[in-house]
N, C-alpha and C positions, 0 to 999 in steps of 0.2 A: 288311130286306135281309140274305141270310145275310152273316158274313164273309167275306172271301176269303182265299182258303188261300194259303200263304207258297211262291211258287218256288223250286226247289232252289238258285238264287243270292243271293236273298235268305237262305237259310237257312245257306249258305258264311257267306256275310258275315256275319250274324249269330255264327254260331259261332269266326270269326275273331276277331270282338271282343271275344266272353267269355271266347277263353283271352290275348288281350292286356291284357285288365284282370286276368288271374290270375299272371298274369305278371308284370305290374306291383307286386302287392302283395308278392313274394317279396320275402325278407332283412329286410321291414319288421322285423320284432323286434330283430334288429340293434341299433336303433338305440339299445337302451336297456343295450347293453354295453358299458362302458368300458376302455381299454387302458390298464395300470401298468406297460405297457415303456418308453414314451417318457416323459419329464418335459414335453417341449417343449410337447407338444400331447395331444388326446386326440380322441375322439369327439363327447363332449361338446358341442364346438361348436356343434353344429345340433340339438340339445335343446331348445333355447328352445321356451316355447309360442305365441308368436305365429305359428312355422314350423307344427307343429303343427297349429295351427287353420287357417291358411289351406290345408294339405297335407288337411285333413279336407274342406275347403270344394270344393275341386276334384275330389276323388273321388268327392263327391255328386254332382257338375255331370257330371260322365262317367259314373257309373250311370242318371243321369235321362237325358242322353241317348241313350245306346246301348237303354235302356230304351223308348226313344220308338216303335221301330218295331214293339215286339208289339201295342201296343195297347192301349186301355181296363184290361180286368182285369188283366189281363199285364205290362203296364206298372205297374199300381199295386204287385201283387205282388215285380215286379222290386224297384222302389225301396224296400218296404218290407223286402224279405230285404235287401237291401246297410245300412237303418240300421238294424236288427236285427245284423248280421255287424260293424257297424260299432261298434255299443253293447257286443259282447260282444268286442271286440278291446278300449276301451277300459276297461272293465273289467277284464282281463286284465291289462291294464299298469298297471294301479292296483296290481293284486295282486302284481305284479313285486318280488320281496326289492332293494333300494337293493344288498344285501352281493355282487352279483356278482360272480362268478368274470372276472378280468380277461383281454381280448382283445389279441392284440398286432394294431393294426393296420397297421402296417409290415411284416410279411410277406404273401406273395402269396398263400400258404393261404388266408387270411383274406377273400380279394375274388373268390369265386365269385358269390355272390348281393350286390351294391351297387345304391344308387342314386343321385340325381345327386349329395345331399348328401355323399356319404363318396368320391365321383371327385371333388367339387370339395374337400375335405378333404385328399386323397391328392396333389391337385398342386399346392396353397397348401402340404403339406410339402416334397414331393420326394420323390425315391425313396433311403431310405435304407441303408446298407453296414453290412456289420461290419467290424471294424476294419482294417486290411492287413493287422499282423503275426498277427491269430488266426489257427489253425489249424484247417480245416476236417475233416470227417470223412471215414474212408473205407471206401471199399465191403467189400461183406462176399463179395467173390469171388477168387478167387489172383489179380488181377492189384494190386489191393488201391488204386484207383487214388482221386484226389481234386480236388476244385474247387479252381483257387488265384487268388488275388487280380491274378495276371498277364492273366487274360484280360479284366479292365477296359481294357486299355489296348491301343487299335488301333493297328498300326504300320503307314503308308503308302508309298509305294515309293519316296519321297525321303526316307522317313529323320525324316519328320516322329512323333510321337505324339498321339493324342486319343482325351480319356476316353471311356469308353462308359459315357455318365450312366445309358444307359435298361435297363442289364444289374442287373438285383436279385438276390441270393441269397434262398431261403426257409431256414432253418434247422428251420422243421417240416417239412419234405418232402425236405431234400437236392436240390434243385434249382436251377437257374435259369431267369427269368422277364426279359420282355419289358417295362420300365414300361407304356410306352406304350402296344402294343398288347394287354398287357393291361387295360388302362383302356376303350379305344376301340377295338376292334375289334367288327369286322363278325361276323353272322352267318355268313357263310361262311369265316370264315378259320376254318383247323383245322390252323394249324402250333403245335410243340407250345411254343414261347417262348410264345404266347399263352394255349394252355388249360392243361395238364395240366403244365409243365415242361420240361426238358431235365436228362434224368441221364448221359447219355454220354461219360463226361470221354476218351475216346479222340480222337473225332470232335469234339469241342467247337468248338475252333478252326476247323475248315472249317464247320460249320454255323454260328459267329455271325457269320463273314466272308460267309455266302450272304442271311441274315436281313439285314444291317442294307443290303444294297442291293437289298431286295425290295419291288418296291412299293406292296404292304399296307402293311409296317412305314414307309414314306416317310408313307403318307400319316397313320397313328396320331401319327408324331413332330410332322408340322404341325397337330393337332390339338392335339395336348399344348401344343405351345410358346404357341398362341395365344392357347387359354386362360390358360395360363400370365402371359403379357403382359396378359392380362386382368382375372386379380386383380392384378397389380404398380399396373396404371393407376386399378384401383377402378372400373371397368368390367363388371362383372360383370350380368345380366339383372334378378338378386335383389340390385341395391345396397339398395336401402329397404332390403329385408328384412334385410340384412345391417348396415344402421346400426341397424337396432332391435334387433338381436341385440347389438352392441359395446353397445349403452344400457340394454340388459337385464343385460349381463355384468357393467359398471361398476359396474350398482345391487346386481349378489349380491356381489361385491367387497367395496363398501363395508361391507354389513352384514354381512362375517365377519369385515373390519378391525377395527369394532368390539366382535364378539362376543370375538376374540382380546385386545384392549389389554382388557377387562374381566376375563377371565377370568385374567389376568396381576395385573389390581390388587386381584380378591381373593386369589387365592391368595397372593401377596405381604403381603398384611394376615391372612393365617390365616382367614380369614370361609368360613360355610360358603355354599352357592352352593344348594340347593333345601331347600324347604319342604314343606308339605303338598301342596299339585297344583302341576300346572306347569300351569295357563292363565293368559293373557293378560286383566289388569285385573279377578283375583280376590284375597280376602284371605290371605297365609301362601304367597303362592307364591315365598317364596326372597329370596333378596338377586340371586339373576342374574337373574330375570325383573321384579324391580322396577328394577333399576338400568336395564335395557332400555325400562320404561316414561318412566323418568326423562328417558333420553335423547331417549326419542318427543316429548318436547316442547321441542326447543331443537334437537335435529336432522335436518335435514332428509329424510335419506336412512334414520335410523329410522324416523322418522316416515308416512313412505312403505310403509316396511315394515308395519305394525302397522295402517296402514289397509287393506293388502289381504289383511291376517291377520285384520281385524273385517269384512271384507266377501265373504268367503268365498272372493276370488280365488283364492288358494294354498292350498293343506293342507299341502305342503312348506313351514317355517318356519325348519326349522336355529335351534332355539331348545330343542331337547328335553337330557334329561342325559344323551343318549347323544352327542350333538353336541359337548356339554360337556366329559364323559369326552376325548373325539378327540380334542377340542383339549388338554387339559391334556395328555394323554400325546403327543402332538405337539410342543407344544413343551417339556417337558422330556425329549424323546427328541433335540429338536436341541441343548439345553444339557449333557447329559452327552454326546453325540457330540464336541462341541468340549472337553469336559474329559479326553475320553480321548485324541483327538488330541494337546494338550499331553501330558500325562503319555507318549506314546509317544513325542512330542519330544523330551522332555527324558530319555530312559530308563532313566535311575536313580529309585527312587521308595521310599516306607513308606509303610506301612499303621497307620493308628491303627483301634483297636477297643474296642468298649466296650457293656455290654448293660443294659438295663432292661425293665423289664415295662411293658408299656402299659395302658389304660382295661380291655381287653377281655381279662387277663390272658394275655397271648402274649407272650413275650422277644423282643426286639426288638433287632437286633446291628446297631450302629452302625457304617459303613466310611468312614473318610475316608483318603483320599489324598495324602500331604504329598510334591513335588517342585519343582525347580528349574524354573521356567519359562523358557524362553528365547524364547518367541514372543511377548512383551509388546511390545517395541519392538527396532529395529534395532541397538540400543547396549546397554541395561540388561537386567538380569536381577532376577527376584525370587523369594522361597520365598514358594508359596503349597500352601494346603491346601483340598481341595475334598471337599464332600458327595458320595457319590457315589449312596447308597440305605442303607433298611432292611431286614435279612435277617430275616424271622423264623425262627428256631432253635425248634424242641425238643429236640434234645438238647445242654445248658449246657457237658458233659464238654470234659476239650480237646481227645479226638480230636474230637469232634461238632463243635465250635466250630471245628477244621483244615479238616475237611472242607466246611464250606460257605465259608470264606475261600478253600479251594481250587479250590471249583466257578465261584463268582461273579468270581477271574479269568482263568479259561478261557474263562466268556461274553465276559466284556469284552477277548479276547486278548491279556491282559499277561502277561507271561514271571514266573513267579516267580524266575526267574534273574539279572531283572534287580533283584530286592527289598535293596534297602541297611538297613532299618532295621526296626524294629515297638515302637508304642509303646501297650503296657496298660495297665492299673489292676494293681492289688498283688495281685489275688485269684488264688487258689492254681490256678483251671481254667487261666489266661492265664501267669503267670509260672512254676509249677512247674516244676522243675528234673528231673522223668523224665516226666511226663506231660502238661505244661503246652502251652498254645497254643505257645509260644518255640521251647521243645525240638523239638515236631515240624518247625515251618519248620525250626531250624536244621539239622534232618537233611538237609531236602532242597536248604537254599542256607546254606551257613555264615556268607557273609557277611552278611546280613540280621540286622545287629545289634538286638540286645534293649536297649529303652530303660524302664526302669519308670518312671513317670508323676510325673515330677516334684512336683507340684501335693500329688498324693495320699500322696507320701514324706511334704514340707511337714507335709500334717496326721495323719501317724501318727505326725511326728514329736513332735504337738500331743498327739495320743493317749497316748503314750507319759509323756511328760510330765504329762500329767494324770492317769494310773492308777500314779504312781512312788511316791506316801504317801497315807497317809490323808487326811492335811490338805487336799491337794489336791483329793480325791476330796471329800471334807466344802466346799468352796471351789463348787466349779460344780454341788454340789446345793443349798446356798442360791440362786445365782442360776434353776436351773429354779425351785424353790420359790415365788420372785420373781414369775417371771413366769405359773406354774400360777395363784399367788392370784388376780392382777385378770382374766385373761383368762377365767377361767371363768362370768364373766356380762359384760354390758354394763353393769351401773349400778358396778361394781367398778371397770372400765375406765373409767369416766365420773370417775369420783373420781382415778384416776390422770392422764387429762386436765387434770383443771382445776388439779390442780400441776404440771405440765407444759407448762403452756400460754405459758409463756413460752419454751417451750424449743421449738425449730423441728428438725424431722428428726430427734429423738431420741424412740425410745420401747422398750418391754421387748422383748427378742424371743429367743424360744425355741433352747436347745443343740440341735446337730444331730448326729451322730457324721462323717457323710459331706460336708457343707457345707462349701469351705475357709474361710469366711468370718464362721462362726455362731458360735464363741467369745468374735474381739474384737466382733462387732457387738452380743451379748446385753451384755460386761461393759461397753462405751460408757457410755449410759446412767448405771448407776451409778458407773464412776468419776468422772464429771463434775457428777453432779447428787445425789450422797448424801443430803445434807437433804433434798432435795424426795421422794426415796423415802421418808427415814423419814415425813415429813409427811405423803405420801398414806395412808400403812401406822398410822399413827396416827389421821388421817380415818376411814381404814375400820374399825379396831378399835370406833371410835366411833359408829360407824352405827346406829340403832336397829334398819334394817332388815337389818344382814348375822347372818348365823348363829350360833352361839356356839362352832362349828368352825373358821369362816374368821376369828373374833374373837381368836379363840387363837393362831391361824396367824401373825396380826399382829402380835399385840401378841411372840410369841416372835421375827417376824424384826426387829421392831425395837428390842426392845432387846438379845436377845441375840447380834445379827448385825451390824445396822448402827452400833450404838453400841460393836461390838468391837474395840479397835483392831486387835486379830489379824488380822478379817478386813478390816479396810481397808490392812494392810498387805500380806496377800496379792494383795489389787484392786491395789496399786501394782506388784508385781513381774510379775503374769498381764500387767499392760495393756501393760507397755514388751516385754516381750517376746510378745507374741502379737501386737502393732502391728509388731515387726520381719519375723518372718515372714510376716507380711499382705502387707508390701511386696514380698518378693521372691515369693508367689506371684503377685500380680497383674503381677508383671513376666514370669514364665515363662510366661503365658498368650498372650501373643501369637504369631499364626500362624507370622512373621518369624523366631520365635526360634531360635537357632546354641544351638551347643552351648560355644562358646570364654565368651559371656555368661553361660548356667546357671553355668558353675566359676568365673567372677568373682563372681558374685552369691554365690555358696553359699559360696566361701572368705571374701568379704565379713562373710556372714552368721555363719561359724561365726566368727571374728575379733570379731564383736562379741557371740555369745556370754562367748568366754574372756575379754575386757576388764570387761561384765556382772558376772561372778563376783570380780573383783576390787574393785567399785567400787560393783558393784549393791545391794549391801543399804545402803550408806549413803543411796543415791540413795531408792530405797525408801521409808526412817525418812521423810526429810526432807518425801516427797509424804505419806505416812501423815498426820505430823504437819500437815502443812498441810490436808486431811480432818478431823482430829480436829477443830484448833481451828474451823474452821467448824461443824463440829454444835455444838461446845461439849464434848467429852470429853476426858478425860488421854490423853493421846498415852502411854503406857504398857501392857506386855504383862503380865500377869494373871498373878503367882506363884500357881502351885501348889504346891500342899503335897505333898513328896516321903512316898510309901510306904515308909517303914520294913521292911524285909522280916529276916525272921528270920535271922543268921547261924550257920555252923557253928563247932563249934568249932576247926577244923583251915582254915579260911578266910580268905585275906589281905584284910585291911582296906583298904588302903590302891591294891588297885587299882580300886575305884571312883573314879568322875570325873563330877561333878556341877557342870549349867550353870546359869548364871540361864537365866530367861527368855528376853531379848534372844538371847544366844549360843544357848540351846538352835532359837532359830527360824530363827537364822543357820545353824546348822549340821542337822537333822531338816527342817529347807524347805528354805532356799533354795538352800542349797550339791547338796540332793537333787535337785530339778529343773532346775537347770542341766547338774549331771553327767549325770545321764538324757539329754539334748537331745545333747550334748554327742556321748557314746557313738551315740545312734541315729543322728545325725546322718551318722558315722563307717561305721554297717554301712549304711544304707540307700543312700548312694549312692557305692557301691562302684565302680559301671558309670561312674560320671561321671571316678573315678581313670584306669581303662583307658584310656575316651577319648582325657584329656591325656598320657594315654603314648605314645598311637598316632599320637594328633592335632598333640600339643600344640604341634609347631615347625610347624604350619600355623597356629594361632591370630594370630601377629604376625612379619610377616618379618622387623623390624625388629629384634626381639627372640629372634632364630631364631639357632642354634648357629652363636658366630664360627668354629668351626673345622670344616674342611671333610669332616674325617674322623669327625665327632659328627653332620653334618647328613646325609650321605652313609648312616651307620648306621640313623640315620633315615627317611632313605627308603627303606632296602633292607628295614628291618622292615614299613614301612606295604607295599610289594610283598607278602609274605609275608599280612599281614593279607587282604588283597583277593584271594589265589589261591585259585581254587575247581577240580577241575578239571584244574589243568596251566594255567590262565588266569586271569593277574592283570588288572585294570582300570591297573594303571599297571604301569612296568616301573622300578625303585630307581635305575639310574645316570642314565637319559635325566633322570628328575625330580630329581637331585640337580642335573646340570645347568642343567635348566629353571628350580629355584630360585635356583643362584645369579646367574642371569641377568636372573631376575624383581627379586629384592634390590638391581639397579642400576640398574635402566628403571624401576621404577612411582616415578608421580610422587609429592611429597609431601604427605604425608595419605591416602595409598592402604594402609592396613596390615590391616584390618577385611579377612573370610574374603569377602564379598560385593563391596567393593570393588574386592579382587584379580580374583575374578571378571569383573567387570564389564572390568576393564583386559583380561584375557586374550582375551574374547569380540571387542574390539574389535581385538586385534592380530591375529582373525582364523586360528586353527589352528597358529601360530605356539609355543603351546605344550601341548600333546595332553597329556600326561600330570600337570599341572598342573593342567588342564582337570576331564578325571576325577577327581584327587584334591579338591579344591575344590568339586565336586560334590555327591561322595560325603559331605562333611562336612557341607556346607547340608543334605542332606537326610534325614538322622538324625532322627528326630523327640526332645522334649525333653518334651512331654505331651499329654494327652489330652483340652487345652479343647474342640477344636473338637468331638470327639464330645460335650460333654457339653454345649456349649450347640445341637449337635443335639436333644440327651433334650428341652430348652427348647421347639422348634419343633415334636416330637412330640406335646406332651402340651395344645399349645396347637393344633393341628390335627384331632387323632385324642382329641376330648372324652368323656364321657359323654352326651353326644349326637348325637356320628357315632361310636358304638364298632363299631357295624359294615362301616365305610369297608373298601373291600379293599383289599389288598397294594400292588396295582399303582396304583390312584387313592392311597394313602397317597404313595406313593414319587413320585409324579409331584408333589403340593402339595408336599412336602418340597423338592423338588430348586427349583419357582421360588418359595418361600419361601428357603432356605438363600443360594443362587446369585441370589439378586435381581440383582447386579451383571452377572452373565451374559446374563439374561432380557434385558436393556435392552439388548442389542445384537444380536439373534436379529432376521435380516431378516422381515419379516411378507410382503413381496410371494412370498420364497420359499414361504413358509409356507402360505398360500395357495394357490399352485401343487400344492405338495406335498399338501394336504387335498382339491383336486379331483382329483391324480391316483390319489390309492390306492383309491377306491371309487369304481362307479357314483354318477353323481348325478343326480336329476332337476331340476336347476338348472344352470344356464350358471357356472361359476368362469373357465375359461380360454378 
């Protein structure tokens, strides 16, 4: 029996229904673009693939049906083109880049093409404003007119007002829009609040006054609301689907909670994070994808994970080291955002800098940040100093070295006007006095005092002192020598061991020129354990198996070195004073450190210098001697036989002057490296004089000029210091006052420059220029630890095994390695939030 041919109402109807299913499918693409305007919310939400599949499920069911009435071939054809168009859509969105370009979906541009997903999205938000006080654009016509924020608000003939919720601005179009019936209108309506806008800001006011009593917009707004009350009651058509959504959201949640708290504990332990592949439960994939296996067995919501990563469910995993990268630079972008924060709080600040070469030979310029924190707590204050990144430099010069300290706080927007202080190392690029890093800042802000690195004075001062004779110079090349012998094999080193081995946390250890600490820790050792060197150095001499070079070596340091009294007398005068110094650098190290503490410690120091000189060589003899008789030798220095040198005959005799021994070492040693210390002592911290000139009646109120006309001069000088400009940071009489008003209110035991502090902040503005000047003092820097136990965290990060690490992944481990303290108070629910909103995701976060 032939077919029968389709009447022309069946063929209406037919063709109705194939542009309503075509219809239907517009915007779908949509959905796979995320908005980075709102924080609150995104698109996201309806991403889930349970939605997805059941939305695939139904489109089938409607092709097969609408499909039903061609018939036999017709009908198979139909449904086989739509999962064909169906396969290559999803395919498509396979192919989809994650990196999209963000959608704002809060304006009305944006909802031409929707479907019910992103109207039920759009009214669980609301319709969102710009602010009241922004300022809107305006037309580009002479009457030059503009939207203002007044026509939110209806006024009724009693005098009453109410909001006009449903009035939206677009900012990409210049217009305004309808919520409502832009959401739910009809196809017939074609007022332009619904489709296209309204730009007529003349007419405005009469047109939203005729709109909102129109009764299209009546019936859009009881649509809105309904639904509205709809999702508030959890009421909704899609509840299932929408619990399995919240149960899907929780489970990506959890597994970026703990990708983050991971990626935080190794970066914090320096550990490198991938390996040879990144798969799942193969060998050398990383310490981040093993510790992820680790977890799969003890937690649940990993565990979960990694079963639907081995059973093929997900291909999206958020486990890759581009994931990893996000995160690290995520949250060390939210740990220096809060350090810049403070620093603009408190806004006086210094710059510490300092540079070394890394693995992959690139100079590497350390920036820390030293200022007065006042956001700690409601009461106290403290100096702190923060990492803030590493700049790589090529050019070392100190314009080159200005110019990227100048660029890096321009990014970070801090004023170099606001810079009090900068503290280098000794090297001629940083401190030079025409071309130096110092010089150039000082041109552009004078007050930004020049601090040279305390620490690194310390040991040039050590330098100095040790290139001032020969003797000396002859003194710390036996100790290398020392330590060259055993260390240059292991069975050498073994022999030095086993006379050692009573001796716990002492062993040889190598001169460094740069190390503040490599002096006293190499001559340790032998001052304390003399015999047992020569013992081992005798050991070794004797060895069948050592060399007849290293045999030599031995047997000359020991008998003509360590059974010297010479040089055990000089071990005695190096150890008390390189132990002096030791202490007051290890005290200058801390972050804390004032400047009022450095000039106690240093006059301390130099004090017991000159006392030294007086008393020191007998002290010396007496440890010498107590040396000697332990090995067993004459505590006695070694007459040499004077050189007879030829006389003239027209030549006075008698003014030569000839010492023993004893006196010749008192006076060619030790009186020579005292005075050396002495003098460098004198030139190298020059800057620390000025200070207490400037400073110095802030150091202790208590002890601050009884007379009011010395304290007064005082403060009118430190004005003078701080004017840059036409504008001082204090003003001389106000602070002369403020001091001596301070000298009578702080209680007792208040006299320390932080204390003061602390007392002013709480009396609450009460004293402003006090304020300032006390500031300004705290935050002078005094050395350059922090940057160098940066170099520490560098070089244990950025190995010979990640020497390729980039800049930006360096600077991101640096910052939650350094700032660990910081990392541990970074909100992760924020965090989270903030990692679904900047990129497309094909996973549900919020």
């Amino acid at each position: 029996m032939p077919k029968r041919q389709l009447s022309g109402h069946q063929k209406r109807i037919k063709k109705q229904k194939t542009e309503a299913l075509i219809n239907s499918q517009k915007g779908a693409i949509k959905k796979f673009f995320s908005s980075n305007e709102n924080v609150q919310s995104s698109v996201e939400e309806y991403e889930n693939l349970v939605i997805d599949v059941a939305e695939n499920l139904v489109n089938e069911e409607q092709v097969e049906e609408e499909c039903e009435d061609l018939g036999g071939e017709k009908a198979y054809q139909c449904v086989n083109e739509s999962s064909n168009e169906s396969s290559r859509d999803i395919n498509q969105n396979e192919a989809l880049n994650i990196e999209c370009a963000p959608v704002n979906i809060d304006d009305p541009c944006n909802w031409d093409n929707m479907d019910q997903k992103l109207r039920d999205l759009l009214v669980e938000r609301g319709p969102v404003r710009r602010n009241g006080d922004a300022t809107f654009p305006k037309d580009d016509n002479e009457k030059s007119r503009h939207f203002s924020s007044v026509h939110y608000i209806r006024h009724l003939p009693n005098g009453e007002k109410h909001d006009r919720k449903w009035l939206v601005y677009s900012e990409a179009l210049n217009k305004v829009f309808c919520f409502c019936c832009k959401l739910f209108k009809n196809e017939g309506n074609k007022t332009q609040l619904a489709n296209d806008g309204f730009q007529d800001w003349k007419n405005i006011g009469d047109r939203l006054k005729s709109h909102e009593t129109n009764w299209e917009h009546l019936t859009c707004m009881n649509k809105w609301i309904e639904l509205e009350r709809r999702f508030q009651k959890n009421q909704t058509i899609d509840k299932s689907v929408q619990e399995r959504v919240i149960k899907e959201r929780e489970h990506w949640r959890g597994v970026l909670l703990r990708e983050i708290a991971l990626v935080e504990a190794l970066a914090q332990n320096n550990l490198p994070f991938r390996g040879e592949n990144e798969k799942i439960y193969q060998r050398n994939n990383g310490n981040f994808l093993c510790f992820i296996q680790m977890m799969g067995k003890f937690d649940l919501v990993m565990q979960e994970h990694l079963r639907r990563i081995e059973k093929g469910e997900i291909h999206n995993h958020y486990l890759s080291h581009k994931i990893q990268n996000e995160l690290i630079q995520m949250l060390a972008a939210e740990v220096k955002s809060k350090i810049v924060t403070t620093i603009k709080a408190a806004k006086y600040y210094s710059v510490i800098l300092d540079c070394t070469p890394d693995v992959s030979h690139e100079e590497q310029m350390s920036l820390v940040v030293r200022c007065v924190d006042i956001s700690t707590s409601p009461i106290e204050v403290r100096v702190s100093e923060f990492f803030l990144e590493f700049l790589k430099v090529d050019d070392t010069t100190g314009l080159g070295l200005f110019c990227a300290l100048q660029e890096v706080l321009v990014s970070l927007q801090l004023d170099i006007g606001d810079l009090r202080g900068q503290g280098y190392d000794n090297g001629s690029n940083m401190k030079g006095k025409n071309k130096g890093v110092q010089t150039r800042v000082l041109e552009v802000n004078p007050r930004a005092f020049y601090t040279p690195c305390g620490c690194h004075s310390l040991n040039l001062v050590l330098c100095d002192m040790a290139n001032s004779c020969s003797k000396a110079k002859t003194f710390f090349g036996v100790v290398q020598r020392l330590y060259m012998l055993f260390s240059s094999s292991i069975q050498r080193w073994a022999i030095l061991k086993d006379n050692l081995k009573d001796v716990k946390g002492l062993t040889l250890k190598t001169l460094s020129q740069t190390r503040w600490e490599s002096r006293i820790e190499s001559i340790k050792p032998i001052r304390y354990h003399p015999s047992k060197l020569r013992d081992a150095l005798v050991d070794l001499a004797n060895d069948p198996t050592t060399d007849s070079m290293a045999q030599s070596e031995a047997k000359s340091l020991a008998k003509n070195e360590l059974e010297n009294f010479e040089f055990l007398f000089a071990m005695a005068i190096w150890y008390k004073l390189l132990f002096a110094v030791n202490i007051v650098s290890k005290f200058l190290q801390s972050e804390d450190m004032c400047i009022d503490l450095v000039i106690e410690k240093l006059k301390g120091l130099i004090d017991y210098f000159e006392n030294y000189r007086k008393v020191g060589f007998a002290e010396a003899m007496v440890d010498a001697t107590e040396m000697a008789n332990e090995m067993g030798i004459e505590p006695k220095f070694v007459e040499k036989r004077i050189i007879q040198r030829k006389k003239q005959f027209d030549e006075d005799v008698t003014d030569e002057v000839t010492h023993s021994a004893e006196e010749s070492m008192r006076v060619n040693y030790f009186l020579v490296i005292v005075d050396k210390a002495l003098s460098s002592f004198k030139d190298r911290f020059q800057q620390f004089e000025v200070y207490e000139k400037n400073f110095g009646f802030l150091f202790d109120l208590e002890k601050a000029s009884s007379s009011d006309e010395c304290l007064k001069n005082h403060c009118t000088n430190l004005e003078e210091v701080l004017k840059h400009g036409g504008v001082s940071d204090t003003v001389g009489r106000d602070l002369f006052v403020e001091l001596k008003c301070l000298k009578q209110v702080l209680p007792r035991g208040a006299q320390k420059p932080i204390e003061v502090l602390n007392y002013i902040k709480l009396m609450a503005d009460s004293f402003p220029n006090a304020w300032n000047a006390y500031r300004v003092l705290l935050t002078i820097s005094v050395s350059v630890a922090s940057g160098e136990r940066s170099f520490s965290k560098l070089k244990l990060i950025k190995n010979y095994l990640r020497s390729t690490m980039s800049q930006e992944r360096l600077n991101g481990l640096a910052m939650l390695s350094i700032e660990n303290d910081l990392v541990k108070e970074v909100d992760y629910t924020n965090l989270i939030d903030s990692f679904a909103s900047r990129n497309a995701r094909r996973v549900i976060f919020k």
